[in-house]
C-alpha positions as CSV (number, residue, x, y, z in Angstrom):
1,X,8.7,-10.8,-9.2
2,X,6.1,-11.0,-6.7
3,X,4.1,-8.3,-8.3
4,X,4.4,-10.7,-11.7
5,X,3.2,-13.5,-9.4
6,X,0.1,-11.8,-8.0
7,X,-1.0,-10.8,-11.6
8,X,-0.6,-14.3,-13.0
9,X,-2.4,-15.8,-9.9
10,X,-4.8,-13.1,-10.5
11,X,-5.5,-14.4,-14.2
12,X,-5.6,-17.9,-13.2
13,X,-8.9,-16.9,-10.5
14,X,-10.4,-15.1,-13.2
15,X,-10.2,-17.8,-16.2
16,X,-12.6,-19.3,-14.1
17,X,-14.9,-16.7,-14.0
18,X,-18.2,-16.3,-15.6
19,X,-17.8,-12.8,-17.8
20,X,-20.7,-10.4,-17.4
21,X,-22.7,-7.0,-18.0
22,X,-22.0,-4.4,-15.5
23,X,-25.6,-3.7,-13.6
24,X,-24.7,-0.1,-12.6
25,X,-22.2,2.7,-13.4
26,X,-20.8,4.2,-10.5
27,X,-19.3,2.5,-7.2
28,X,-18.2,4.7,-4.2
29,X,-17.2,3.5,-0.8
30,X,-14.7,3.2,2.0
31,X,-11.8,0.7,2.4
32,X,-9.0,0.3,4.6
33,X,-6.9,-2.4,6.4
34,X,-3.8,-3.8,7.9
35,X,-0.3,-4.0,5.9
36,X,3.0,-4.9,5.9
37,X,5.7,-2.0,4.1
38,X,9.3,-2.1,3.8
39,X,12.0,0.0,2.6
40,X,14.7,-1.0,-0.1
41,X,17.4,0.8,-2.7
42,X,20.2,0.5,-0.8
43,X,22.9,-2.1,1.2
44,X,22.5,-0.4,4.4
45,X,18.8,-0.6,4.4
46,X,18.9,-3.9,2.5
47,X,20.7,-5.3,5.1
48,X,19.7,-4.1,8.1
49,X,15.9,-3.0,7.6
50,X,12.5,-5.1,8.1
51,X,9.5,-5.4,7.2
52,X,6.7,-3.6,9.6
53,X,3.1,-3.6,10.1
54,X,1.4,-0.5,8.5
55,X,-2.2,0.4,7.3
56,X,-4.2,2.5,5.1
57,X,-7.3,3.7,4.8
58,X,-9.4,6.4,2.7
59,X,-12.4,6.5,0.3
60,X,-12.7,5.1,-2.8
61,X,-14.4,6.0,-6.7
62,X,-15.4,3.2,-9.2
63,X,-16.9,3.7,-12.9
64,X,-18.2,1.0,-14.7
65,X,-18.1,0.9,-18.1
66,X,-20.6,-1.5,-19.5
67,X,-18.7,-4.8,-20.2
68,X,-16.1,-6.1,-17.4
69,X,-13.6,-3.1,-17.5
70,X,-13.6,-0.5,-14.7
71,X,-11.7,2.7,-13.8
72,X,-10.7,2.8,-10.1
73,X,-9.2,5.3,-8.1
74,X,-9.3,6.5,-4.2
75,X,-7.5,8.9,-1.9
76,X,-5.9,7.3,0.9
77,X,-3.6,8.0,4.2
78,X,-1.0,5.2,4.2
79,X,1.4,4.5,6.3
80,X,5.1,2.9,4.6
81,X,8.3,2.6,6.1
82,X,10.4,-0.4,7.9
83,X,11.7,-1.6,11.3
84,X,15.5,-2.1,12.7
85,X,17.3,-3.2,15.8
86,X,20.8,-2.1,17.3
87,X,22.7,-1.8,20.3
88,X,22.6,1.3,21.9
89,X,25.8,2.7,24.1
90,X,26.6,4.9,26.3
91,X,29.3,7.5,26.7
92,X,31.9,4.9,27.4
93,X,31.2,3.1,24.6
94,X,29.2,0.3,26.9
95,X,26.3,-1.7,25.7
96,X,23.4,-0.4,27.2
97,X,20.6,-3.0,26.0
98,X,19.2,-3.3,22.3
99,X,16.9,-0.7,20.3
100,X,14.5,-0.8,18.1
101,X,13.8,2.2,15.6
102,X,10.9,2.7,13.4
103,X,10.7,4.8,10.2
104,X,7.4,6.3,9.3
105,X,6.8,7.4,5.8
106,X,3.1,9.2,6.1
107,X,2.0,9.3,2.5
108,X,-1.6,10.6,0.9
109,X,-2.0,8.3,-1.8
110,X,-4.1,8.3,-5.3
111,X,-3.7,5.2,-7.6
112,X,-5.4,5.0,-10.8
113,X,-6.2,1.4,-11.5
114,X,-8.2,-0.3,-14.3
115,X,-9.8,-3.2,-13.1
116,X,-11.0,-6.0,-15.3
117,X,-14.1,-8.1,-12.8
118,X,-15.8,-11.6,-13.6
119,X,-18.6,-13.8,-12.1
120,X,-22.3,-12.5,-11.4
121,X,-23.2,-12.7,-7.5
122,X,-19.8,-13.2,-6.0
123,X,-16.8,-11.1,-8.3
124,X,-13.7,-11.4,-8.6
125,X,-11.4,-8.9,-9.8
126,X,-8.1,-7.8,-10.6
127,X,-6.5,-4.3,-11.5
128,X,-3.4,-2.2,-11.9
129,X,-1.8,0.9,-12.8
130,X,0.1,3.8,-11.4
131,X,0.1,5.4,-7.9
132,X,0.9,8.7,-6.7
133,X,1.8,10.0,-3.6
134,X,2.2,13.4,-1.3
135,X,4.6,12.6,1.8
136,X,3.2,14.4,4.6
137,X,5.9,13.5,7.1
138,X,8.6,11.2,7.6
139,X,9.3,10.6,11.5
140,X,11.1,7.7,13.1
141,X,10.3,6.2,16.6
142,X,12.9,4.7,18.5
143,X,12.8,2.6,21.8
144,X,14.1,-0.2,24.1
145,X,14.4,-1.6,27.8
146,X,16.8,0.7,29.3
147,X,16.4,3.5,27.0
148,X,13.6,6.0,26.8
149,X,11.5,6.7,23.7
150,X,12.5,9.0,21.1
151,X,10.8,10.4,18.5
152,X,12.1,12.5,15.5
153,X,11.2,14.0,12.1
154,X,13.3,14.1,8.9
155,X,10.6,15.1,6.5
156,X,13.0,18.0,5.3
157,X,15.3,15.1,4.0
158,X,12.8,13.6,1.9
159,X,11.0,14.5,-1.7
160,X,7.7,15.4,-0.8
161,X,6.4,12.9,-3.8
162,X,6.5,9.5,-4.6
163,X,5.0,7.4,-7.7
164,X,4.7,3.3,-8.7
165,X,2.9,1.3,-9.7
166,X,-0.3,-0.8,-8.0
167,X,-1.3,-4.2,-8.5
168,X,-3.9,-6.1,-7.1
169,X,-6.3,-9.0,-7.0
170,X,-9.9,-9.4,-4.9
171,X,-13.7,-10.1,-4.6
172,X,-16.8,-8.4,-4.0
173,X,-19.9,-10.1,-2.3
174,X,-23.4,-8.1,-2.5
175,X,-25.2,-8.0,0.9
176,X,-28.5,-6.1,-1.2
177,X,-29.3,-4.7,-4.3
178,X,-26.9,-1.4,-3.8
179,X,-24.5,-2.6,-1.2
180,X,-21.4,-4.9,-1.2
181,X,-18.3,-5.7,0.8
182,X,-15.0,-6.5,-0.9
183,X,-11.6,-7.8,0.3
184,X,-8.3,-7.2,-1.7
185,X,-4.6,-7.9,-1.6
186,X,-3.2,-4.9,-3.4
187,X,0.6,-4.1,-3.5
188,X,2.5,-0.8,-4.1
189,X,5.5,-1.0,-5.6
190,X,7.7,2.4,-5.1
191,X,9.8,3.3,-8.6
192,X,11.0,6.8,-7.6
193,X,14.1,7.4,-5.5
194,X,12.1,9.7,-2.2
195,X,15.7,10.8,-0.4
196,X,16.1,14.5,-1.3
197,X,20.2,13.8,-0.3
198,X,22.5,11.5,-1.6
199,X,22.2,7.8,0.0
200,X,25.2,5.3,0.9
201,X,26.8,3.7,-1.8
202,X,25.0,5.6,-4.2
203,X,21.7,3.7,-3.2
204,X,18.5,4.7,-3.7
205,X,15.2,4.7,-1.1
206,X,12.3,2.9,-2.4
207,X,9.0,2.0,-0.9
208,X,7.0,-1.2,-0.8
209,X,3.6,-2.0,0.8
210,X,1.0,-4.8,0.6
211,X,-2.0,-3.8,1.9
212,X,-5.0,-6.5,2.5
213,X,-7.9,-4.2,2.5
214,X,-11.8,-4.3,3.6
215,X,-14.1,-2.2,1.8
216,X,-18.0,-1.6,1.9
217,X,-19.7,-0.7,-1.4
218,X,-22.5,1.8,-2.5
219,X,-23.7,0.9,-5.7
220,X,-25.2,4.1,-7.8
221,X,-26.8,4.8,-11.3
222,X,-28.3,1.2,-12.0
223,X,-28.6,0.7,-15.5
C-alpha cells in the first residue's frame, strides 16, 4: 500500500510538470543517505520487531533516451534489518535489566529502474522496477545497562540473495551546465523469503527499506 501511495503521489508532482527533450545521454554519479528498514513475514517478527535507522550508499549509471524516459541502475552497500527489546535474565531466572538487539542484514544491491522525468531547470522524476541483492553478512548486535555487548553472525542461516521491487519519487537541480544534485525517497520492497531454514509458524523473512538519498550528478555526452 504505501508503495501504491508513493507512485500515485509521484504521478500527481509530475502532472504538473513541464515535459521535455533530454539535453544529454549519459548521467553517472554518487548517492547515498540515511534510512529506515524493517523486517516482516512472520508473527514473531511482526510482533516484536521495529523499525531501525539504516543507510546506503554506492554509485550510480543513468542513460537517457531522448524524450522523458530513462534507464537507471547503481551498485550499492545497504544496510536492512530491524530492532527489538527484551528482558534479559540470569541463571536464576532473575531480571537482570532490558536488552536491546539489532539485526544487520549487509546487502550489495543493483536495482534496475526506469525513470520517467519532467520540468526543464528543476526535474522531477519518478521510477521503478526490480532490485537485486547479494547478502554479504547477516550479524546482530545486542546490548543494555547491566549487560555487556554482544555481537554475532548468522549469515550461514540466511540465502545469500534477495530480490523486490524499487519505487521511487525525486528531483534534480543543476548547479552548471554538467553538474546536478538530486534528492530521492526510494523504497525497497523485499518479495523473496532470505531464511535458508524454516521460520515460526511457517513465516517467511522479508525485507523493507526506505531510503531518502542525496546524489551529485555528472552530466556526459550532450546532445
Amino acid at each position: 500500500m504505501n508503495n501504491i501511495k508513493l507512485i500515485f503521489i509521484g504521478l500527481l508532482i509530475l502532472n504538473s510538470g513541464t515535459i521535455y527533450g533530454q539535453t544529454n545521454r549519459f548521467d553517472i554519479g554518487i548517492e547515498g543517505s540515511p534510512g529506515l528498514t524493517f523486517l516482516r513475514g512472520n508473527d514473531f517478527i511482526d510482533k516484536y520487531h521495529n523499525t531501525t535507522m539504516s543507510f546506503s550508499g554506492g554509485f550510480f549509471f543513468q542513460f537517457n533516451f531522448k524524450k522523458i524516459i530513462s534507464l537507471h541502475t547503481n551498485i550499492a552497500y545497504e544496510r536492512k534489518g530491524s530492532i527489538t527489546t527484551a528482558q534479559a535474565t540470569n541463571m536464576y531466572g532473575n531480571s537482570i535489566g532490558e536488552v536491546t538487539i539489532n539485526t544487520n542484514f549487509d546487502y550489495l544491491t543493483i536495482p534496475i529502474l526506469l525513470r520517467a522525468t519532467f520540468g526543464k531547470k528543476v526535474q522531477f522524476f519518478v521510477n521503478g522496477g526490480p532490485y537485486f541483492g547479494y547478502l554479504l553478512k547477516n550479524t546482530f548486535v545486542s546490548k543494555g545497562d547491566n549487560i555487556p555487548r554482544t555481537t554475532g553472525d548468522n549469515t550461514k542461516f540466511n540465502k545469500r540473495f534477495d530480490t523486490g521491487i524499487s519505487t521511487g519519487l525525486g528531483l534534480s537541480v543543476p548547479v552548471k551546465t554538467r553538474f546536478a544534485v538530486s534528492f530521492e525517497i526510494r523504497n525497497n520492497l523485499g518479495l523473496y523469503n532470505v531464511s535458508a531454514g524454516p521460520v515460526v509458524n511457517n513465516g517467511t523473512i522479508k525485507t523493507n527499506s526506505t531510503n531518502f538519498l542525496f546524489g551529485f550528478i555528472y552530466r556526459l555526452g550532450l546532445r
